[in-house]
Backbone as a chain_set.jsonl record, in Angstrom:
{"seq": "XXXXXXXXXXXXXXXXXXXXXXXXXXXXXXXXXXXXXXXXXXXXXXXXXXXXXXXXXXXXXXXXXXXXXXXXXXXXXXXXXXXXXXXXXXXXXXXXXXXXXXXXXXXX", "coords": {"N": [[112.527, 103.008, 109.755], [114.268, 100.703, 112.122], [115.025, 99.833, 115.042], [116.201, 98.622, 118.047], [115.323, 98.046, 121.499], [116.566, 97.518, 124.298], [115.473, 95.939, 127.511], [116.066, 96.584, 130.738], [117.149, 95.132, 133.807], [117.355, 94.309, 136.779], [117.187, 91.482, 137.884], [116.313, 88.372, 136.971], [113.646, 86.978, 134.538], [111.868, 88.055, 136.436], [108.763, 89.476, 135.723], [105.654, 90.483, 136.98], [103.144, 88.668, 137.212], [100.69, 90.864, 136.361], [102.801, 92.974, 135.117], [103.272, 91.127, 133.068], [100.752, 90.584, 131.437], [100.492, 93.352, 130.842], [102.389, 93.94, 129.019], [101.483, 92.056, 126.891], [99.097, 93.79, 126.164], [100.643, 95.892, 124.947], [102.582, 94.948, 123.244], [100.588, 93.613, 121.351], [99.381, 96.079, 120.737], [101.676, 97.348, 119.432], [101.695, 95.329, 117.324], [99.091, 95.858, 115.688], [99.878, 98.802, 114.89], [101.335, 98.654, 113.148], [104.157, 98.583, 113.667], [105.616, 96.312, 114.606], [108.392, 94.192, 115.017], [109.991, 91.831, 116.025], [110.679, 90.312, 119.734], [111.458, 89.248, 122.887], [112.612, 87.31, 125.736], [115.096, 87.227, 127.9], [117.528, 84.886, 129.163], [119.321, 84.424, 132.147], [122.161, 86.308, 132.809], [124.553, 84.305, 133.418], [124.08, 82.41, 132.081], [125.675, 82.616, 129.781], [127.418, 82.689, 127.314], [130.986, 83.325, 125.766], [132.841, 84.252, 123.377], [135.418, 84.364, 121.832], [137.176, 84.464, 118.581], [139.048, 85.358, 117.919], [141.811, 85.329, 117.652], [144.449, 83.011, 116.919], [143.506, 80.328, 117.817], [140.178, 79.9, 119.03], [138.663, 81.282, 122.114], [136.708, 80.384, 124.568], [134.599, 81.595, 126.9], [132.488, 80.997, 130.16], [129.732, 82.23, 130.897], [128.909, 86.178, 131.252], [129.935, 88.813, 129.102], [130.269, 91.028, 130.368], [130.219, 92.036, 133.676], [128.128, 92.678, 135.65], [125.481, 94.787, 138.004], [123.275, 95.251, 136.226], [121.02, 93.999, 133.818], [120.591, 93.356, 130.326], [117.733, 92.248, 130.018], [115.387, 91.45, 128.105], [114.013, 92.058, 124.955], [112.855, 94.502, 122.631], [112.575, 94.468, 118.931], [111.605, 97.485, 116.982], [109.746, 98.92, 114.263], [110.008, 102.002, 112.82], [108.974, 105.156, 111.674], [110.522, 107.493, 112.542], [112.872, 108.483, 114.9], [111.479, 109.871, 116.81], [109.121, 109.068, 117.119], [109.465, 106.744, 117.744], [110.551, 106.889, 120.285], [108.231, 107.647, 121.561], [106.556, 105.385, 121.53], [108.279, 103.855, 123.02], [108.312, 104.581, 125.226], [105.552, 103.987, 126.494], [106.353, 101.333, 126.021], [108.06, 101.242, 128.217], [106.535, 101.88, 130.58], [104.614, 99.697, 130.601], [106.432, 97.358, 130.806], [107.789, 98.151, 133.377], [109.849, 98.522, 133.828], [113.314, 99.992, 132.802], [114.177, 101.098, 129.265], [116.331, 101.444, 126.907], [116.717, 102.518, 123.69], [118.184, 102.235, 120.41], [119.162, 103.027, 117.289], [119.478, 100.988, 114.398], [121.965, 100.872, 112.306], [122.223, 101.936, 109.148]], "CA": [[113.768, 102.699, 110.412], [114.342, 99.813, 113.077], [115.167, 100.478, 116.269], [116.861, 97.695, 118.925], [114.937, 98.755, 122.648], [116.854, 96.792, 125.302], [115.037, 96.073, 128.926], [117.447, 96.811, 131.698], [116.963, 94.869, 134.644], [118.518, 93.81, 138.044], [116.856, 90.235, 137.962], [115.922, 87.591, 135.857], [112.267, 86.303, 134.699], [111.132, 88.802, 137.167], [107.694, 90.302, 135.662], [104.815, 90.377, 137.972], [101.225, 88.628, 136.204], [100.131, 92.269, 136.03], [103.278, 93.309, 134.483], [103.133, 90.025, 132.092], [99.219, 91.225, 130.826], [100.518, 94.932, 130.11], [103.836, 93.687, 128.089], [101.226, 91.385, 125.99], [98.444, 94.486, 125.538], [101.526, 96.868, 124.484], [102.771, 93.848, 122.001], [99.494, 93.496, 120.858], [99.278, 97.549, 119.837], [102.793, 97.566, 118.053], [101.721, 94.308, 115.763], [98.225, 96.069, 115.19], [100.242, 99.765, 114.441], [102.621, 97.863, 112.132], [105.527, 98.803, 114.369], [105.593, 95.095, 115.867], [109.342, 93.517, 114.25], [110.399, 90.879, 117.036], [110.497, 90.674, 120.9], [111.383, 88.283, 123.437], [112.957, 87.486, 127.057], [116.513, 86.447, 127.784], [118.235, 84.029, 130.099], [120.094, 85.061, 132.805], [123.405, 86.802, 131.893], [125.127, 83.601, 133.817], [123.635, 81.285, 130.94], [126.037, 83.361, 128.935], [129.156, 81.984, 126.734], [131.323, 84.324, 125.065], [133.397, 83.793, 122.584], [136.686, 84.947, 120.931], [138.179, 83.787, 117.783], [139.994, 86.703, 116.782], [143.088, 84.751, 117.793], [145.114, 81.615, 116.375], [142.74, 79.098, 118.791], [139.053, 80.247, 119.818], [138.727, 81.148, 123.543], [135.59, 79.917, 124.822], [134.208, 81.415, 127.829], [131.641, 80.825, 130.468], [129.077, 83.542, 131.921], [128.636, 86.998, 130.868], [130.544, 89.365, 128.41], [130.398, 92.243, 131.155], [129.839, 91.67, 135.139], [127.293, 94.055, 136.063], [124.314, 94.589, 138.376], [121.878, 95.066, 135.885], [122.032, 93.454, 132.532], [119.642, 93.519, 129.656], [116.692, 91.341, 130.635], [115.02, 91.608, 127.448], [114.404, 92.928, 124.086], [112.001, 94.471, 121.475], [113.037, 94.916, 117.888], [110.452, 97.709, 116.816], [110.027, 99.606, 113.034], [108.805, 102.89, 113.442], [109.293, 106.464, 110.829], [111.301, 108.425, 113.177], [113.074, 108.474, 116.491], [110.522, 111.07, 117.982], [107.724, 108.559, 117.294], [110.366, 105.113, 118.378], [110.734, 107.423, 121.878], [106.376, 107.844, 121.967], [106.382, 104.453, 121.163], [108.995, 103.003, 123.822], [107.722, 105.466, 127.136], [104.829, 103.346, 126.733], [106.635, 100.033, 126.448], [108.677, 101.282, 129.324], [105.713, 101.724, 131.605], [103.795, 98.289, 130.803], [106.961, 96.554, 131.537], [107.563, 98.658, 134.081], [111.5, 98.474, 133.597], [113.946, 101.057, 132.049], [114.75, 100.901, 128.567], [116.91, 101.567, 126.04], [116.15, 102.544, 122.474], [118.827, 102.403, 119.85], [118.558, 102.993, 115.603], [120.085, 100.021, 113.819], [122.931, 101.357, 111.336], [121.795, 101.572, 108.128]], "C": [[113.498, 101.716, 111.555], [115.106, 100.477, 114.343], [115.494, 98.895, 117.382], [116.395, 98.305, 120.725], [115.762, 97.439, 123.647], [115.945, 96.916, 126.745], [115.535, 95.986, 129.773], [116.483, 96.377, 133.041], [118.017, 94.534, 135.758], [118.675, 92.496, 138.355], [116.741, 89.608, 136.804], [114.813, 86.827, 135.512], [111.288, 86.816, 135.921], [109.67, 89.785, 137.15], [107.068, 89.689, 136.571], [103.415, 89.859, 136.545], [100.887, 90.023, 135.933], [100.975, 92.74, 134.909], [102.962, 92.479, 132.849], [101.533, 90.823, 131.105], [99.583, 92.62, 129.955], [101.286, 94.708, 129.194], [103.107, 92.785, 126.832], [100.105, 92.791, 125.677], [99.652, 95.295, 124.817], [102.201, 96.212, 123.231], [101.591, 94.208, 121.151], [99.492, 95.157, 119.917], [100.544, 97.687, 119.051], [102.378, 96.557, 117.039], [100.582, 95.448, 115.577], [98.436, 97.798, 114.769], [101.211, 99.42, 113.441], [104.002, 98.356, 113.086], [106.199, 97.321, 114.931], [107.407, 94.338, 114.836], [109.168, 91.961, 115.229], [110.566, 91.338, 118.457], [110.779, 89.08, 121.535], [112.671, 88.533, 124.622], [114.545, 87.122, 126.614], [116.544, 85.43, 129.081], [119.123, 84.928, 130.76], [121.33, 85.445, 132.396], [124.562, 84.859, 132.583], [125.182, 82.064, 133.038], [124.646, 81.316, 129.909], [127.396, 82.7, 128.589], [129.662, 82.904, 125.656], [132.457, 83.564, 124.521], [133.992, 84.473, 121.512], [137.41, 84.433, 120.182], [138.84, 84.774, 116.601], [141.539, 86.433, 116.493], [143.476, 83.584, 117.027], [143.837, 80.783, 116.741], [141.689, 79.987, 119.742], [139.061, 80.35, 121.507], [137.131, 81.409, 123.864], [135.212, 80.741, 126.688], [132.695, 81.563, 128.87], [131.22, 82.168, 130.879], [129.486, 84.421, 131.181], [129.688, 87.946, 129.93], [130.779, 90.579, 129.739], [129.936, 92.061, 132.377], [129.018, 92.688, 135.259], [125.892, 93.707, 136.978], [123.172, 94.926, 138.078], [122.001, 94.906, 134.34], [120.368, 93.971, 130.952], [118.433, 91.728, 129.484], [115.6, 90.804, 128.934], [114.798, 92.467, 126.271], [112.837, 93.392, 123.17], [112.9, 95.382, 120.088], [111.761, 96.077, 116.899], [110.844, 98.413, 114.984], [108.884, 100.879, 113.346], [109.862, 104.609, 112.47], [110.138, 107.052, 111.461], [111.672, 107.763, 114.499], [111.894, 109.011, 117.36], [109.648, 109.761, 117.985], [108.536, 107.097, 117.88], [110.411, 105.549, 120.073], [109.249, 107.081, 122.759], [106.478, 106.545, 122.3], [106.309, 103.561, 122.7], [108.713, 103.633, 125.289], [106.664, 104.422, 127.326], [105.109, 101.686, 126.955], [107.694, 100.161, 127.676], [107.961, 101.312, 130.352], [105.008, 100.132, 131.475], [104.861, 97.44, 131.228], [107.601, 96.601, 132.897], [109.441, 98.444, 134.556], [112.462, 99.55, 132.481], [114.369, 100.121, 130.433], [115.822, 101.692, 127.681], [116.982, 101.393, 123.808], [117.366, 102.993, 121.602], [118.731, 101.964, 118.142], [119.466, 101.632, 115.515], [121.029, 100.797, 113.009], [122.525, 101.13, 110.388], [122.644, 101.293, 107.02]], "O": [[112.381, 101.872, 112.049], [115.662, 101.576, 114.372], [114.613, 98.052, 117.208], [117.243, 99.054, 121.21], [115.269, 96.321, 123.501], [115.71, 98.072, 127.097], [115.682, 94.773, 129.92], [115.439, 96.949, 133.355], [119.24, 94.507, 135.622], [119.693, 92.052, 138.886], [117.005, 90.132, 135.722], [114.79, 85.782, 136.162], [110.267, 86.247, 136.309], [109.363, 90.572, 138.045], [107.467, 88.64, 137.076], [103.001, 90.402, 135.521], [100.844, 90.138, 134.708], [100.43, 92.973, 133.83], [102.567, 93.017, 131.815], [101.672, 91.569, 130.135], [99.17, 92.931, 128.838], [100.959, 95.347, 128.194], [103.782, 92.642, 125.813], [100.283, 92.999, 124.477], [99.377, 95.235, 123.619], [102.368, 96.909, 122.23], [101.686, 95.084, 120.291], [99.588, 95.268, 118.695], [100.425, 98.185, 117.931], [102.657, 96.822, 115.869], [101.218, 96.415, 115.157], [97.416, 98.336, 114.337], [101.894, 100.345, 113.002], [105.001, 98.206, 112.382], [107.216, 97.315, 115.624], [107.089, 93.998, 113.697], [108.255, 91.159, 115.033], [110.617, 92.553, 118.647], [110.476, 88.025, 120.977], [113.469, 89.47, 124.6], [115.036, 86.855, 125.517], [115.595, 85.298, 129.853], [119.623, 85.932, 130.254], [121.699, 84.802, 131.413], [125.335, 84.464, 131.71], [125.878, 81.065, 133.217], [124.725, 80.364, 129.133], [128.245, 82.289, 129.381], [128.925, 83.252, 124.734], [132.946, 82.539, 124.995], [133.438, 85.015, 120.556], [138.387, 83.848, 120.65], [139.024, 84.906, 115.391], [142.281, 86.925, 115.643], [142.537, 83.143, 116.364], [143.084, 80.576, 115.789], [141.995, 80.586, 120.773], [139.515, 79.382, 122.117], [136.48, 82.389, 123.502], [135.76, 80.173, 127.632], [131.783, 82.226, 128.376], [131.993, 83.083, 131.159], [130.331, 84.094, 130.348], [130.773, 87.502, 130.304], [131.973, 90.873, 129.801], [128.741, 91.812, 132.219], [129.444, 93.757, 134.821], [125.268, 92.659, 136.811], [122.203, 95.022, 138.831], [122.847, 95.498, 133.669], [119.478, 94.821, 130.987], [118.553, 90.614, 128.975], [115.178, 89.647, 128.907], [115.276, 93.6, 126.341], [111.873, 92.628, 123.123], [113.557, 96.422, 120.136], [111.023, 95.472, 116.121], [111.99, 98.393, 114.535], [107.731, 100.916, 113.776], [111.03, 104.949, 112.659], [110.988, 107.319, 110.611], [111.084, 106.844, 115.07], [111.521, 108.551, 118.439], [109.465, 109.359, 119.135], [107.801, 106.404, 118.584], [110.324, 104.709, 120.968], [109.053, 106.594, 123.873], [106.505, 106.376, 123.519], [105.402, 102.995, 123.309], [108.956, 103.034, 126.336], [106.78, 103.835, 128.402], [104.47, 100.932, 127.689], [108.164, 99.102, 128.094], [108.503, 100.799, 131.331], [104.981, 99.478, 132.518], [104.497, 96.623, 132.073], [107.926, 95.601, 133.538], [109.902, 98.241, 135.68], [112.05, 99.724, 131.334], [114.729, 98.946, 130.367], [116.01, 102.837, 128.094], [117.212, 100.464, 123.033], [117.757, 104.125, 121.884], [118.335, 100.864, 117.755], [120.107, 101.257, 116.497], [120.598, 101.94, 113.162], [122.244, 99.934, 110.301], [122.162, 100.91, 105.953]]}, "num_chains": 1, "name": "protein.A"}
């Protein structure tokens, strides 16, 4: 099963070198456990263009889908047998990045 882990932050492009090192050993052990799908940073939520064309004429707009003071900073897409072992998994990618996450199944 896949699994969608969001990284909940307050900033943006905010790891520390230390952090950066632990977020590439903890990479490194999901490709070499086969758990590794995809992964990667975001842009600030203010980069953000949303976009509604549920209507007659698309409505285009700038900056974020949701105002908030802490957005999702980043992501890993992981594959992993169970939740129990996607939870093991993600405590550990929650300490190397050293930011809260969020671990959610994909719909099958």
């Amino acid at each position: 099963m896949q699994y969608f882990v969001s990284v909940i932050d307050d900033r943006t492009s905010s790891g520390t070198p230390e952090e950066m090192v632990a977020i590439d050993a903890f990479n490194d052990r999901l490709r070499s456990g086969g758990h590794w799908v995809f992964a990667a940073g975001l842009a600030a939520p203010e980069s953000a263009t949303v976009i509604d064309a549920r209507g007659e004429e698309p409505i285009v707009t700038d900056g974020p889908f949701v105002e908030s003071k802490e957005h999702i900073a980043g992501f890993w897409i992981i594959d992993a047998p169970d939740l129990d072992v996607a939870l093991a998994l993600m405590t550990d990618g929650s300490k190397a990045c050293n930011r809260r996450v969020e671990v959610r199944p994909f719909l099958v």
